[in-house]
PDB file of N, CA, C and O in Angstrom:
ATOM      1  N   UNK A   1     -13.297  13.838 -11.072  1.00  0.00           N
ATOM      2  CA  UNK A   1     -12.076  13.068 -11.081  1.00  0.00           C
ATOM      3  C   UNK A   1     -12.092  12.008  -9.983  1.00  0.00           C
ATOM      4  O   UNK A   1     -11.615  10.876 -10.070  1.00  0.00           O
ATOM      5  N   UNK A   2     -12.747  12.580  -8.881  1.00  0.00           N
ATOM      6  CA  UNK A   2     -12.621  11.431  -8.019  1.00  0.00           C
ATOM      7  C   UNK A   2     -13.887  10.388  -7.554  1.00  0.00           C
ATOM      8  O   UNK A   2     -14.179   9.958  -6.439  1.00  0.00           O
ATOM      9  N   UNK A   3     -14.591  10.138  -9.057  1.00  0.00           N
ATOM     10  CA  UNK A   3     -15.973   9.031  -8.713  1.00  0.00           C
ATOM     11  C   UNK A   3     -15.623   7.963  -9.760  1.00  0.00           C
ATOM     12  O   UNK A   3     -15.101   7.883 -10.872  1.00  0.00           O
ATOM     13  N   UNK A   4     -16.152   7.232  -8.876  1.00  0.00           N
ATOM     14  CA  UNK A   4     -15.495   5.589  -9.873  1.00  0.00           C
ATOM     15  C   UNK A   4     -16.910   5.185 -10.385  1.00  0.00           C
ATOM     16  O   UNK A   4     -17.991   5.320  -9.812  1.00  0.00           O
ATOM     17  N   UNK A   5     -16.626   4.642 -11.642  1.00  0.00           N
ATOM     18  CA  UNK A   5     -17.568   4.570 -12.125  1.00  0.00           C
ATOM     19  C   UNK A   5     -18.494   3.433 -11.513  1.00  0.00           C
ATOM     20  O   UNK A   5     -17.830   2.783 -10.706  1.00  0.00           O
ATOM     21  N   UNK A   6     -19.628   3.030 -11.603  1.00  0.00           N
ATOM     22  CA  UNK A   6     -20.512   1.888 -11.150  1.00  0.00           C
ATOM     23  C   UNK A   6     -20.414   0.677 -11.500  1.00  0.00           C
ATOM     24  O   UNK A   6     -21.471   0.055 -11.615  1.00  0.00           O
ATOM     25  N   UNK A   7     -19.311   0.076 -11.737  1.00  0.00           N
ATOM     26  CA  UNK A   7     -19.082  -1.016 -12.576  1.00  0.00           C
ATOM     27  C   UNK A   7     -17.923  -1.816 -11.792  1.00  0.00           C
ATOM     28  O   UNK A   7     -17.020  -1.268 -11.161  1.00  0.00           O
ATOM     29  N   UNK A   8     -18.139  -3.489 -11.970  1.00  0.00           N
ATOM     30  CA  UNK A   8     -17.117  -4.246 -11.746  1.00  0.00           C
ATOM     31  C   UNK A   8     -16.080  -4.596 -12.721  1.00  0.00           C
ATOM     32  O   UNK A   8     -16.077  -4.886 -13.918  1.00  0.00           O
ATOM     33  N   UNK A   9     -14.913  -4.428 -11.492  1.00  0.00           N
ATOM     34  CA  UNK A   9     -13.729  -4.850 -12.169  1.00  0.00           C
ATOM     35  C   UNK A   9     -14.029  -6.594 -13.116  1.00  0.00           C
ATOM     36  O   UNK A   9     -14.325  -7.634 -12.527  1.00  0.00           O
ATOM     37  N   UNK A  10     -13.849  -6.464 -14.602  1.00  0.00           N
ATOM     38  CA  UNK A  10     -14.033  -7.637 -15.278  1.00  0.00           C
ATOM     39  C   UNK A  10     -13.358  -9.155 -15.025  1.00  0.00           C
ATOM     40  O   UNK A  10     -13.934 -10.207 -15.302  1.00  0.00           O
ATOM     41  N   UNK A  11     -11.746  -9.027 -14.322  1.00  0.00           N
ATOM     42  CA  UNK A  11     -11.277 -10.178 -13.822  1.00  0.00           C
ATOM     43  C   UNK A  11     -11.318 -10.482 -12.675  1.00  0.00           C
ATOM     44  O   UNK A  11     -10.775 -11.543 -12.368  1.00  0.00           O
ATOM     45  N   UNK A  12     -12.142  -9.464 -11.350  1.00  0.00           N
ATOM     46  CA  UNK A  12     -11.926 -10.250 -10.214  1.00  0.00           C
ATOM     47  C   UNK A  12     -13.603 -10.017  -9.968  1.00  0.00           C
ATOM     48  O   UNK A  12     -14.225 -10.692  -9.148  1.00  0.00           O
ATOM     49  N   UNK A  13     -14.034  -9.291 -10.543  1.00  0.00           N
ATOM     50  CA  UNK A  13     -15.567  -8.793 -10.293  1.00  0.00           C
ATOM     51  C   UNK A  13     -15.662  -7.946  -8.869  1.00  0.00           C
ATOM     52  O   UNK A  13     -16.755  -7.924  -8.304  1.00  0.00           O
ATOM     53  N   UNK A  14     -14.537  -7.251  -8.284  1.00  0.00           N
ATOM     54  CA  UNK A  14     -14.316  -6.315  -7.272  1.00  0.00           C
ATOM     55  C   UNK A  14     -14.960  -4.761  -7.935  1.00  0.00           C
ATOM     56  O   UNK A  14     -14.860  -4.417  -9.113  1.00  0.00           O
ATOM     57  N   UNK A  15     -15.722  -3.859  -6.667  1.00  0.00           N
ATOM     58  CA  UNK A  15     -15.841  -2.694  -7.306  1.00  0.00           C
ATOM     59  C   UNK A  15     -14.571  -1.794  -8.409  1.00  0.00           C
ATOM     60  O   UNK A  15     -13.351  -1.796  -8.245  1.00  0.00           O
ATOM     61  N   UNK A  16     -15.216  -1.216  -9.308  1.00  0.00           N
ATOM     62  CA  UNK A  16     -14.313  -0.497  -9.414  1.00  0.00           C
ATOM     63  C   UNK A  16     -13.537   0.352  -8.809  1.00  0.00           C
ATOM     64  O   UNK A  16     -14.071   1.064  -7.959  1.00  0.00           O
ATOM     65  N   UNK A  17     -11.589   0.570  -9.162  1.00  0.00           N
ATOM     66  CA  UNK A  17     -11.142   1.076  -8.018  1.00  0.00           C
ATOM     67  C   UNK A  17     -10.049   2.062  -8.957  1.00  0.00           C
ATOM     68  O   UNK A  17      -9.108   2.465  -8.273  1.00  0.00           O
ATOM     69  N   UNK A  18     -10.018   2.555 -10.536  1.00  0.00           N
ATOM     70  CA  UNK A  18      -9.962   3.357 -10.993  1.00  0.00           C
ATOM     71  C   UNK A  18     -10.548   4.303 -11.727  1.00  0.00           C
ATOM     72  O   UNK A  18     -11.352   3.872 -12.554  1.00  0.00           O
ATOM     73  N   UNK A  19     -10.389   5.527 -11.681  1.00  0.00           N
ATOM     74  CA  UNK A  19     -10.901   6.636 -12.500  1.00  0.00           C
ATOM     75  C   UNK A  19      -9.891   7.521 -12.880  1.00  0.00           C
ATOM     76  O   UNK A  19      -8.941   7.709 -12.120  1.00  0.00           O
ATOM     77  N   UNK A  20     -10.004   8.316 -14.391  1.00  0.00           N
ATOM     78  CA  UNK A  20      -9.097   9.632 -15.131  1.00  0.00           C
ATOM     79  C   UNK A  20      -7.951   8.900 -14.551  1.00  0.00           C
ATOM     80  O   UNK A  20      -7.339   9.608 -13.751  1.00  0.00           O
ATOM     81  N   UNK A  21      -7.229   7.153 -14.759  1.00  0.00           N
ATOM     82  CA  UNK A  21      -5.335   7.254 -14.312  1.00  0.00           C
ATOM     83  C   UNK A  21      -5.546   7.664 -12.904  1.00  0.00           C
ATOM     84  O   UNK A  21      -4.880   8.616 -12.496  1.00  0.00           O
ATOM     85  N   UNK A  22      -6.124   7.258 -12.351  1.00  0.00           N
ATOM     86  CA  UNK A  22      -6.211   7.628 -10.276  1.00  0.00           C
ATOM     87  C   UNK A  22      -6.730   6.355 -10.155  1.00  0.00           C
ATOM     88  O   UNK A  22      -7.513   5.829 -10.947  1.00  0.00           O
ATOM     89  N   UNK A  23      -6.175   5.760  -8.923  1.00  0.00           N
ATOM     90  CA  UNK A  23      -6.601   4.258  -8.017  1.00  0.00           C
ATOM     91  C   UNK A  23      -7.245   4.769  -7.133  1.00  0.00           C
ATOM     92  O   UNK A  23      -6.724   5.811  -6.735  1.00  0.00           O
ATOM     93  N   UNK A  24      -8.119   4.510  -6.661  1.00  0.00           N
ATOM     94  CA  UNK A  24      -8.071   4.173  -4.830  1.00  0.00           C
ATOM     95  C   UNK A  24      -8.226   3.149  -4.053  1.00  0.00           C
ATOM     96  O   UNK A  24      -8.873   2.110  -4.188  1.00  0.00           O
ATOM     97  N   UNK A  25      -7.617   3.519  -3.291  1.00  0.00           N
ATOM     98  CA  UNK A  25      -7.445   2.474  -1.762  1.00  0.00           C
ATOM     99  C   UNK A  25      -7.766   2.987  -0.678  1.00  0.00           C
ATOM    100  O   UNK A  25      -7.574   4.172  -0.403  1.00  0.00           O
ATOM    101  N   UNK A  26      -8.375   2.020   0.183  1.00  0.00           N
ATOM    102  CA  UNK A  26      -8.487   2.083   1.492  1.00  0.00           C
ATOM    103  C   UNK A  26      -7.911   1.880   2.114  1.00  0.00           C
ATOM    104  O   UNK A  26      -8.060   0.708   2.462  1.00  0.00           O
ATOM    105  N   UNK A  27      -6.504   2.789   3.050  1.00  0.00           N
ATOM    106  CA  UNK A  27      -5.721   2.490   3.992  1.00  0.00           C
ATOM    107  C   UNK A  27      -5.719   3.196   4.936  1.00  0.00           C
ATOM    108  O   UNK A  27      -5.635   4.400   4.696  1.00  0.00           O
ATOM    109  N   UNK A  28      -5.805   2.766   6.347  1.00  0.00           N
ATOM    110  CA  UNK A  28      -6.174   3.411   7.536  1.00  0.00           C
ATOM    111  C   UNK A  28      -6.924   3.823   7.858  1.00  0.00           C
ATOM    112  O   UNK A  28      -6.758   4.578   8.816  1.00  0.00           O
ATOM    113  N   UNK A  29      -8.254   3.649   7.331  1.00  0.00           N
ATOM    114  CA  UNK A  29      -9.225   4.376   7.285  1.00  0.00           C
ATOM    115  C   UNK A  29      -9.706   5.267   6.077  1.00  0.00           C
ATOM    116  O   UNK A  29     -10.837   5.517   5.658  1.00  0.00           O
ATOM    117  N   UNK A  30      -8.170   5.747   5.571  1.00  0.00           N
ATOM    118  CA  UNK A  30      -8.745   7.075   4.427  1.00  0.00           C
ATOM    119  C   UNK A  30      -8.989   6.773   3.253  1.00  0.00           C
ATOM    120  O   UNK A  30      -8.364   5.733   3.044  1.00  0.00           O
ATOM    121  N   UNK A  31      -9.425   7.010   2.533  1.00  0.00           N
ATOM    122  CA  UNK A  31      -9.644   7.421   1.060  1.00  0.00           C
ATOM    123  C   UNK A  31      -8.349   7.702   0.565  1.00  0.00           C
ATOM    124  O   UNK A  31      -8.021   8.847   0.874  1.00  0.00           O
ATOM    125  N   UNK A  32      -7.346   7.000  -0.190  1.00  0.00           N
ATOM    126  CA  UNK A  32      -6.255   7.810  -1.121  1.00  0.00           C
ATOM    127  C   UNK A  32      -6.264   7.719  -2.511  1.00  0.00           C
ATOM    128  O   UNK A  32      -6.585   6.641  -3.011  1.00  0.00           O
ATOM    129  N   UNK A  33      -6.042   8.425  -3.045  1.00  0.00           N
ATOM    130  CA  UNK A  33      -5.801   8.374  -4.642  1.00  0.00           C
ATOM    131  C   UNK A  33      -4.364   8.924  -4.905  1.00  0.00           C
ATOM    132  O   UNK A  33      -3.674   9.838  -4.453  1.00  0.00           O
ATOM    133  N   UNK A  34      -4.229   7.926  -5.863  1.00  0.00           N
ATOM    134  CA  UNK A  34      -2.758   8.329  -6.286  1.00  0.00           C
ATOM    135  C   UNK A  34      -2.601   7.182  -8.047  1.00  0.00           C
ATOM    136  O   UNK A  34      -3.505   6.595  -8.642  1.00  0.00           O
ATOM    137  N   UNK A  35      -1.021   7.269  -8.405  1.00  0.00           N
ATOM    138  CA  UNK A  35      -0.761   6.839  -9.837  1.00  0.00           C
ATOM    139  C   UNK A  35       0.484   6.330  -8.826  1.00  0.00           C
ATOM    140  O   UNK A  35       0.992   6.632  -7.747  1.00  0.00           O
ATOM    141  N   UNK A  36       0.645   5.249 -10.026  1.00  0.00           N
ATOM    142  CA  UNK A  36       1.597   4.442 -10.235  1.00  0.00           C
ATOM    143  C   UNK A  36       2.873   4.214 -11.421  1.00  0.00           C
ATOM    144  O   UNK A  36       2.116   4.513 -12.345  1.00  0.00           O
ATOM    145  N   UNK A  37       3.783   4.017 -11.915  1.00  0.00           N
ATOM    146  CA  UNK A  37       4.425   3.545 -12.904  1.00  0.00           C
ATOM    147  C   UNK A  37       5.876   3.351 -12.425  1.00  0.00           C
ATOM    148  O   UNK A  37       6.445   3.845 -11.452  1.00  0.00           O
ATOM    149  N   UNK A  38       6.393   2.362 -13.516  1.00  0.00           N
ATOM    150  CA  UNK A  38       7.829   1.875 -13.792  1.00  0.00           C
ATOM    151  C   UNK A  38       8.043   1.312 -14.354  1.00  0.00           C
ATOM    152  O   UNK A  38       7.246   0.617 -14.985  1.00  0.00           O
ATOM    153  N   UNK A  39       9.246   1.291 -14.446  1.00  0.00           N
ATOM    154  CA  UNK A  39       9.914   0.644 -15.823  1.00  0.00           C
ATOM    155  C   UNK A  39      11.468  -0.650 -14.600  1.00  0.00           C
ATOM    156  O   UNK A  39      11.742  -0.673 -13.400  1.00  0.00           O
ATOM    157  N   UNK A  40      11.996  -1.425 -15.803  1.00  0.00           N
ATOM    158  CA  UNK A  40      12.961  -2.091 -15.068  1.00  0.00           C
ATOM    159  C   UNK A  40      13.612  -1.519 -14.428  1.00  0.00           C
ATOM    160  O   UNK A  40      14.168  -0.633 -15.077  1.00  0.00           O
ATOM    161  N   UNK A  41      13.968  -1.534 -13.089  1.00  0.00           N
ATOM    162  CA  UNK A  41      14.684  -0.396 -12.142  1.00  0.00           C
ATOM    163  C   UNK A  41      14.513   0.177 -11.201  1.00  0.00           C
ATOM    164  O   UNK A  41      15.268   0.342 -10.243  1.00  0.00           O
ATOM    165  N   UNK A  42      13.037   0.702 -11.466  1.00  0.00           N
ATOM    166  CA  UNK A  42      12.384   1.308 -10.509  1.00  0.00           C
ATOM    167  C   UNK A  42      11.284   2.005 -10.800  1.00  0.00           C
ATOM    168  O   UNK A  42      11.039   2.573 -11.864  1.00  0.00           O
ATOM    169  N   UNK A  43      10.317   1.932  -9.392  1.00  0.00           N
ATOM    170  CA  UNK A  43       9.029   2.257  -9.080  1.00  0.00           C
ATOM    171  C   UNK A  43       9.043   3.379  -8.528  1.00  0.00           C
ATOM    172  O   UNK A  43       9.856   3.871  -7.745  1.00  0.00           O
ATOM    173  N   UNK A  44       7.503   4.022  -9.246  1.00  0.00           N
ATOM    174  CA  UNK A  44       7.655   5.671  -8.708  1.00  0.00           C
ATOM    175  C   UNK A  44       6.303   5.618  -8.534  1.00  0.00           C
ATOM    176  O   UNK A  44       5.586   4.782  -9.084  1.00  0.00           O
ATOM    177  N   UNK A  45       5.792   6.763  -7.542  1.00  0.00           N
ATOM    178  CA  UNK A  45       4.029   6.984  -7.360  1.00  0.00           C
ATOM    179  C   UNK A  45       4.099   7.884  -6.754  1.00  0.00           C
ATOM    180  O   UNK A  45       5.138   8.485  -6.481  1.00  0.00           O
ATOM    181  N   UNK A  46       2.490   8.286  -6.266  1.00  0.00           N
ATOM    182  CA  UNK A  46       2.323   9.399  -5.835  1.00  0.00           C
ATOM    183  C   UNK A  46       1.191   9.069  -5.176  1.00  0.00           C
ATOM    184  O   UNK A  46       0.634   8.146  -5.770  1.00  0.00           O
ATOM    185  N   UNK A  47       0.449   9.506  -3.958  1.00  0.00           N
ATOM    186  CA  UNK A  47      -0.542   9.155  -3.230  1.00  0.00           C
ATOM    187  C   UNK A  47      -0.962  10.290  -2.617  1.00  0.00           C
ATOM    188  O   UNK A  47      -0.121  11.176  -2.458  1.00  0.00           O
ATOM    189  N   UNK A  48      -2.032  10.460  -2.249  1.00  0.00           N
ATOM    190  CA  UNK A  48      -2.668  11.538  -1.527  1.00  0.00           C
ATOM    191  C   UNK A  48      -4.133  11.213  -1.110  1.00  0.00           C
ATOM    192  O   UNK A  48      -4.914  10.513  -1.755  1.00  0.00           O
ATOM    193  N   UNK A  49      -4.409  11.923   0.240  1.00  0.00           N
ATOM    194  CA  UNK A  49      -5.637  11.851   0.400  1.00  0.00           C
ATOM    195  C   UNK A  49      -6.527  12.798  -0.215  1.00  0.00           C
ATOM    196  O   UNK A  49      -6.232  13.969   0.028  1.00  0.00           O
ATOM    197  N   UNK A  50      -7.822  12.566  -1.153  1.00  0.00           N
ATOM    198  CA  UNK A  50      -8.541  13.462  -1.480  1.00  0.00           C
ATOM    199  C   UNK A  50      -8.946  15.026  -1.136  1.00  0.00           C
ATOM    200  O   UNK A  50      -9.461  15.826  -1.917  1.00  0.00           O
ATOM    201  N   UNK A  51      -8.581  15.243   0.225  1.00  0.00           N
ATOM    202  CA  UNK A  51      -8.341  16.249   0.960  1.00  0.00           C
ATOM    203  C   UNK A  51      -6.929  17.001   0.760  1.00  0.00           C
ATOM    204  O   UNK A  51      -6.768  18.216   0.873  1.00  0.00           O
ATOM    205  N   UNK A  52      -6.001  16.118   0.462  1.00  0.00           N
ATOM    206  CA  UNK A  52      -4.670  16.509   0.336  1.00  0.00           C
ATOM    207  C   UNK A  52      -3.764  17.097   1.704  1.00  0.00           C
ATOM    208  O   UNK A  52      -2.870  17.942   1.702  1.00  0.00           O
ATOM    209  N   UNK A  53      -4.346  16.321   2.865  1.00  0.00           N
ATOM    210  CA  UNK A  53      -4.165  16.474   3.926  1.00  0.00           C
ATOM    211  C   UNK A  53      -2.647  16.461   4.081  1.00  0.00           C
ATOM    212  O   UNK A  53      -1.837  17.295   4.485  1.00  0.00           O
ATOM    213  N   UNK A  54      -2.510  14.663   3.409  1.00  0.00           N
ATOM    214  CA  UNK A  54      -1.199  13.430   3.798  1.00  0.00           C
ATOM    215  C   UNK A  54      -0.991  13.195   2.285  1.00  0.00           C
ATOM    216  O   UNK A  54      -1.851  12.831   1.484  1.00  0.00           O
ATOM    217  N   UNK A  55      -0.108  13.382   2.118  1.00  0.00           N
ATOM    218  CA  UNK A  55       0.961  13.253   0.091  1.00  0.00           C
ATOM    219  C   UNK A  55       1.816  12.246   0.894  1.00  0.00           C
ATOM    220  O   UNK A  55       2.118  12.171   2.085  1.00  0.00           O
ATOM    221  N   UNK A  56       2.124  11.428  -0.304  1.00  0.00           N
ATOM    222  CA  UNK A  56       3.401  10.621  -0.503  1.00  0.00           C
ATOM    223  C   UNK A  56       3.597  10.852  -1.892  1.00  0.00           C
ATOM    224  O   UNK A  56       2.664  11.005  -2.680  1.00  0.00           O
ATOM    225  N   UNK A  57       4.948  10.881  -2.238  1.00  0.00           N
ATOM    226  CA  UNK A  57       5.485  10.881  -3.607  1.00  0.00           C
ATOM    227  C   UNK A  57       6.955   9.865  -2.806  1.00  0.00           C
ATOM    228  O   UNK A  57       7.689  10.056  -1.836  1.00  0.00           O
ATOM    229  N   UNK A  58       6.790   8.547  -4.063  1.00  0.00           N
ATOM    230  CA  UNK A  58       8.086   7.509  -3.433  1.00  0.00           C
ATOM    231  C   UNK A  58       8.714   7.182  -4.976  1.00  0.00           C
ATOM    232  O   UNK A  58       7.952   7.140  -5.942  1.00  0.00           O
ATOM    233  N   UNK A  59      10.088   6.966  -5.110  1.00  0.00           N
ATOM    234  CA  UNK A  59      10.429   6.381  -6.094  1.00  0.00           C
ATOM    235  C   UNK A  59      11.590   5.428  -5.281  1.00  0.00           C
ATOM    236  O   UNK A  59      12.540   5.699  -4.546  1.00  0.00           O
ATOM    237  N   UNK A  60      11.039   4.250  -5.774  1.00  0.00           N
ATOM    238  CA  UNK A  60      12.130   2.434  -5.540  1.00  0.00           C
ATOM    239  C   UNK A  60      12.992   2.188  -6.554  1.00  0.00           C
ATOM    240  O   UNK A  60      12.597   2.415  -7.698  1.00  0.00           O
ATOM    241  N   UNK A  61      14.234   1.714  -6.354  1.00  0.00           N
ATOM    242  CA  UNK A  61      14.997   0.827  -7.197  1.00  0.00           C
ATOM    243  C   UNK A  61      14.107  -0.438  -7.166  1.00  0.00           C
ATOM    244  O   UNK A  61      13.734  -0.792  -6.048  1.00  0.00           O
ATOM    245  N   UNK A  62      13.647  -1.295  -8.411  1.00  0.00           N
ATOM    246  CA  UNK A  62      12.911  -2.546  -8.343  1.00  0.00           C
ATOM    247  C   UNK A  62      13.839  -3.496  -9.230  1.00  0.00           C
ATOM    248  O   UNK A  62      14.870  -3.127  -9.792  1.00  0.00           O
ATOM    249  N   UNK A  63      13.414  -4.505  -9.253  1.00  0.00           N
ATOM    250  CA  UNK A  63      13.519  -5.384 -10.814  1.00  0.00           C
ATOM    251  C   UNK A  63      12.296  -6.112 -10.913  1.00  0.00           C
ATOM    252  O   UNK A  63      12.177  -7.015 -11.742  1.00  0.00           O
ATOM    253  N   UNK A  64      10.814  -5.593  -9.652  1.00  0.00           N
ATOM    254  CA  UNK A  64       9.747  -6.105 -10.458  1.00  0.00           C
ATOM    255  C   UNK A  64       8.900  -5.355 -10.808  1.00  0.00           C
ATOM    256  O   UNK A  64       7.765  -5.516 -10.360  1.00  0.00           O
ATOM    257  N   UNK A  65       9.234  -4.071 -11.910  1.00  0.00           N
ATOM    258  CA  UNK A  65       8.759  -3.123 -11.884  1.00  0.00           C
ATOM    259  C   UNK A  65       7.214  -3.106 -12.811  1.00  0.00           C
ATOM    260  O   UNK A  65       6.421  -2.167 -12.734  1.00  0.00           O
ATOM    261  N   UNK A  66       7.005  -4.283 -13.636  1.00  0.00           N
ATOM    262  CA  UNK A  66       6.284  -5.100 -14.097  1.00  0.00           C
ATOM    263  C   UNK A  66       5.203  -6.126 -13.549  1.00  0.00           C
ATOM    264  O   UNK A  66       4.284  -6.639 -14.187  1.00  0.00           O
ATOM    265  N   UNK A  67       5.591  -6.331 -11.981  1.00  0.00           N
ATOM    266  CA  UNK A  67       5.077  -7.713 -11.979  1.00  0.00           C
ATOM    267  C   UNK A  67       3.301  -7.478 -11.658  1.00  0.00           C
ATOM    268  O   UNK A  67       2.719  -6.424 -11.912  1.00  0.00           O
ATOM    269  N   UNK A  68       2.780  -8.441 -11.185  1.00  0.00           N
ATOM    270  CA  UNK A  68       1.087  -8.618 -11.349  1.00  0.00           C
ATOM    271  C   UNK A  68       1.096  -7.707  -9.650  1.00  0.00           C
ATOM    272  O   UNK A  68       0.266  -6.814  -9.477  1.00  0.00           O
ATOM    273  N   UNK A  69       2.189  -8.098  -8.424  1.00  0.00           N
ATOM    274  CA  UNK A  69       1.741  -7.738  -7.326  1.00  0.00           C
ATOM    275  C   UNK A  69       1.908  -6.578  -6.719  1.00  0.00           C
ATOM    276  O   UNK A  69       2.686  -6.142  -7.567  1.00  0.00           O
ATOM    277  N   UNK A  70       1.806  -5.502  -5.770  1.00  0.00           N
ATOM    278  CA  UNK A  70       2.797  -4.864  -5.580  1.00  0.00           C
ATOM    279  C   UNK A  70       3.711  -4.938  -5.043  1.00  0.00           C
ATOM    280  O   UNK A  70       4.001  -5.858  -4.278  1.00  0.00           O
ATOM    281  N   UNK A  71       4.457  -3.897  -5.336  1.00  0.00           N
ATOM    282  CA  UNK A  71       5.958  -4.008  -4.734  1.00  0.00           C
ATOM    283  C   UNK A  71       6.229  -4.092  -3.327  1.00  0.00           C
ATOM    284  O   UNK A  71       5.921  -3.080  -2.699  1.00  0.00           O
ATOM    285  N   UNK A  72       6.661  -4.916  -2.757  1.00  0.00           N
ATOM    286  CA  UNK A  72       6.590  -5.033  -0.759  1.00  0.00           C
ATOM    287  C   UNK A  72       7.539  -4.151   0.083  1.00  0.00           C
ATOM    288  O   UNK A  72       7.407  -4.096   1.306  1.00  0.00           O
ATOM    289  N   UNK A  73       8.794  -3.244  -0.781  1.00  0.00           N
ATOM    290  CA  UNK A  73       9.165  -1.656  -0.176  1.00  0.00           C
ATOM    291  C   UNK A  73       8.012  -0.902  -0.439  1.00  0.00           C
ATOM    292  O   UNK A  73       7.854  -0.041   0.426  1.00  0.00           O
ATOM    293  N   UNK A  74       6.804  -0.902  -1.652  1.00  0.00           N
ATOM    294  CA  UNK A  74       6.133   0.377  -1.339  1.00  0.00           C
ATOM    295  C   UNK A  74       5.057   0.243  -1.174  1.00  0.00           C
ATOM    296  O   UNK A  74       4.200   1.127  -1.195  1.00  0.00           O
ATOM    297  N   UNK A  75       4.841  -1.447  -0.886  1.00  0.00           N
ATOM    298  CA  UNK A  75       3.512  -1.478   0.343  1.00  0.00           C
ATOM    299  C   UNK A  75       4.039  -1.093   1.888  1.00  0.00           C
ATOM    300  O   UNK A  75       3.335  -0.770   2.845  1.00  0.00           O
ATOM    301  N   UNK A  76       5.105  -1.190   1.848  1.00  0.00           N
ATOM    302  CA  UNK A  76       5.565  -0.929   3.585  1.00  0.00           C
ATOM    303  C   UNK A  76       5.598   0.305   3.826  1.00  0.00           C
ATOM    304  O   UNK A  76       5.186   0.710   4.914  1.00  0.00           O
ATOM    305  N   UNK A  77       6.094   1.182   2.867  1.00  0.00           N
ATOM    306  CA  UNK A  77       6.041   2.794   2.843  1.00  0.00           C
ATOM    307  C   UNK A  77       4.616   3.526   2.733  1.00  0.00           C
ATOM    308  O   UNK A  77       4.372   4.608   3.267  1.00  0.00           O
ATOM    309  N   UNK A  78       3.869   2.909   2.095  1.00  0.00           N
ATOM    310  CA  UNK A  78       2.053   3.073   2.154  1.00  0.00           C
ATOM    311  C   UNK A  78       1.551   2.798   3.190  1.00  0.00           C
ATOM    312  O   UNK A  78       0.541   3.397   3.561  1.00  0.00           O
ATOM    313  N   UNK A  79       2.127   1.815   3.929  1.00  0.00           N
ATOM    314  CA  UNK A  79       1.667   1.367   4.988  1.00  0.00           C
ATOM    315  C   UNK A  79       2.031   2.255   6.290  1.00  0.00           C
ATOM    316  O   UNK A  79       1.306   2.158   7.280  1.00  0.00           O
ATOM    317  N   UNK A  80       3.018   3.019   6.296  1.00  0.00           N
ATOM    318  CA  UNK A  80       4.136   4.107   7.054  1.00  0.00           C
ATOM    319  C   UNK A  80       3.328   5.089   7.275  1.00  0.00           C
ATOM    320  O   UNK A  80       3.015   5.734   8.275  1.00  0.00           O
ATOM    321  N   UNK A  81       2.857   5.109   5.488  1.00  0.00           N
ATOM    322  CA  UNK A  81       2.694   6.920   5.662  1.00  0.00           C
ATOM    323  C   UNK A  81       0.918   7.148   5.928  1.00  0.00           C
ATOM    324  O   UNK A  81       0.248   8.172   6.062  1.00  0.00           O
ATOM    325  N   UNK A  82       0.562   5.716   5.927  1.00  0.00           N
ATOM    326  CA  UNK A  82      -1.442   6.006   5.555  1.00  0.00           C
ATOM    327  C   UNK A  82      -1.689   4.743   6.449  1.00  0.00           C
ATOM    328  O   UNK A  82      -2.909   4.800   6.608  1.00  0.00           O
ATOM    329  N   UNK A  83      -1.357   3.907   6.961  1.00  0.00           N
ATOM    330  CA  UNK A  83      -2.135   2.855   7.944  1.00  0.00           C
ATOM    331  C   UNK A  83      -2.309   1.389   7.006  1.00  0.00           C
ATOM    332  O   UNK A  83      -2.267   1.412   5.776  1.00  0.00           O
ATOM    333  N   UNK A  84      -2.480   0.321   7.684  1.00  0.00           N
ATOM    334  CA  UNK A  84      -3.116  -0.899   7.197  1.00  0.00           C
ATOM    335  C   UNK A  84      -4.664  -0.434   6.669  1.00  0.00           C
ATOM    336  O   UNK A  84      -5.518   0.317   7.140  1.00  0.00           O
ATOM    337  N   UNK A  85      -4.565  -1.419   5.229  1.00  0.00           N
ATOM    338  CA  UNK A  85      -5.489  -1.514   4.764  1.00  0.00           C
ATOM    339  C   UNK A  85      -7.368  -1.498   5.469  1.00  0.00           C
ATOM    340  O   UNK A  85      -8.318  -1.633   4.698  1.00  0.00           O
TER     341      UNK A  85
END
């Protein structure tokens, strides 16, 4: 569940950075995997370090629950709970 496959992302040509519906990111140093979704209203996720050391589970009121970027309450709360990128 948690190996990404060997392949570049097709629109930015960045490693791949999903596997099985799991992202990862590099923040603070760690390794996290977690999911994402929402609908108009609000944003919900879940994050954890592979270890399962440090969990976040966040849900936002949004209205860009859609958009291309993320959301900048739950980059700040990612940023809270796991460090700068």
């Amino acid at each position: 569940m948690f190996t990404l496959p060997k392949v570049a992302d097709f629109t930015t040509g960045d490693p791949a950075a999903y596997s099985i519906g799991l992202s990862m990111k590099k923040l603070g140093g760690r390794e996290v995997w977690g999911k994402s979704g929402g609908r108009w209203g609000y944003n919900t996720g879940i994050v954890s370090t592979r270890d399962g050391s440090r969990t976040l589970v966040y849900s936002v009121n949004s209205t860009d629950a859609k958009g291309q970027e993320m959301n900048t309450v739950v980059r700040n709360i990612m940023v809270a709970a796991f460090g700068n990128p």
